[in-house]
N, C-alpha and C positions, 0 to 999 in steps of 0.2 A: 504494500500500500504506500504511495506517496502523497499526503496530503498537500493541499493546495487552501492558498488563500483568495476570499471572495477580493476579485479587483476592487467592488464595494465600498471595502472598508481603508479607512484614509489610517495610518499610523508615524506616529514617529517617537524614536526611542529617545529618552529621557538622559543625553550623556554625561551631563554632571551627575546625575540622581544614581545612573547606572555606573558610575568610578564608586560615589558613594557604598552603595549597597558591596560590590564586590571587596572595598575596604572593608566593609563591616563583617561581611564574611571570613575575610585573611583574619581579622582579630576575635572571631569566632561570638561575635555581637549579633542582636536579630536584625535580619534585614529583610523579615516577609511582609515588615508594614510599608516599605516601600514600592512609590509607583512607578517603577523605571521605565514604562512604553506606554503613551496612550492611544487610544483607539477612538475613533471616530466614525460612528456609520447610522445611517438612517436618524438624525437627528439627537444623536447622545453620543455620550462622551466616557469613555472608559477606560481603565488604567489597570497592568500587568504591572505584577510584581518579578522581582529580580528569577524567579523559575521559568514563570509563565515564557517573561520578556525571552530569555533564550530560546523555549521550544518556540514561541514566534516566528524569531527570525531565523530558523532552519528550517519552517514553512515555507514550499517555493516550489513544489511540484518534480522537484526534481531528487529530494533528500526524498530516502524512505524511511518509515515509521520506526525500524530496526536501528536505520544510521543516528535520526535525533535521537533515541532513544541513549543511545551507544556515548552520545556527546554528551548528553545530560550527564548520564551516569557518570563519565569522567569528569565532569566541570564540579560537579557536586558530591562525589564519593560514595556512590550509591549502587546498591546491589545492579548486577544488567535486567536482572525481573523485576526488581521494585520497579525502576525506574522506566520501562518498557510498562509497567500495568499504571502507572502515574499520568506518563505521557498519555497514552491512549486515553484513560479517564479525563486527564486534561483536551484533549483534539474534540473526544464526542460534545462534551459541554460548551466547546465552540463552534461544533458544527449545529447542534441544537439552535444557536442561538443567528446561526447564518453567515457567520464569519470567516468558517473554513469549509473546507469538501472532502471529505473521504472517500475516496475511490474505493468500488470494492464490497 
């Protein structure tokens, strides 16, 4: 499966906010309160946190569900199955709401 993003939706990642949260992570601080990418589609306006913001932007039709899976897990030190059943729970809850496409 390679997930795809609705053209739709307008985003742009937050790069002060997004150096922040990944500092706060090297010092091992919370950083899931932050909005590091916001979204924009159909009249509202919404904001990913530092998890979300990465499987984002390895949204692109071209990564498959395995490879961002594969990247999370490295970026955030997490089992390859946590992080594979995370992502996908995270994709569906975006594809629910019309923002991505799951092939498949």
């Amino acid at each position: 499966m390679r997930p795809k993003r609705n053209p739709a939706v307008v985003w742009r990642l937050e790069k002060g906010i997004h150096e922040m949260a990944w500092d706060r992570v090297r010092k091992e601080e919370d950083y899931e309160d932050l909005g590091v990418l916001t979204l924009m589609h159909a009249g509202s306006i919404h904001q990913l946190n530092l998890i979300g913001a990465e499987i984002w932007t390895r949204v692109n039709g071209a990564n498959s569900l395995d490879r961002i899976s594969e990247e999370v897990a490295s970026l955030f030190g997490w089992e390859p199955g946590e992080a594979k059943e995370a992502v996908t729970e995270f994709l569906k809850g975006l594809e629910t709401k019309g923002w991505v496409n799951l092939p498949g």
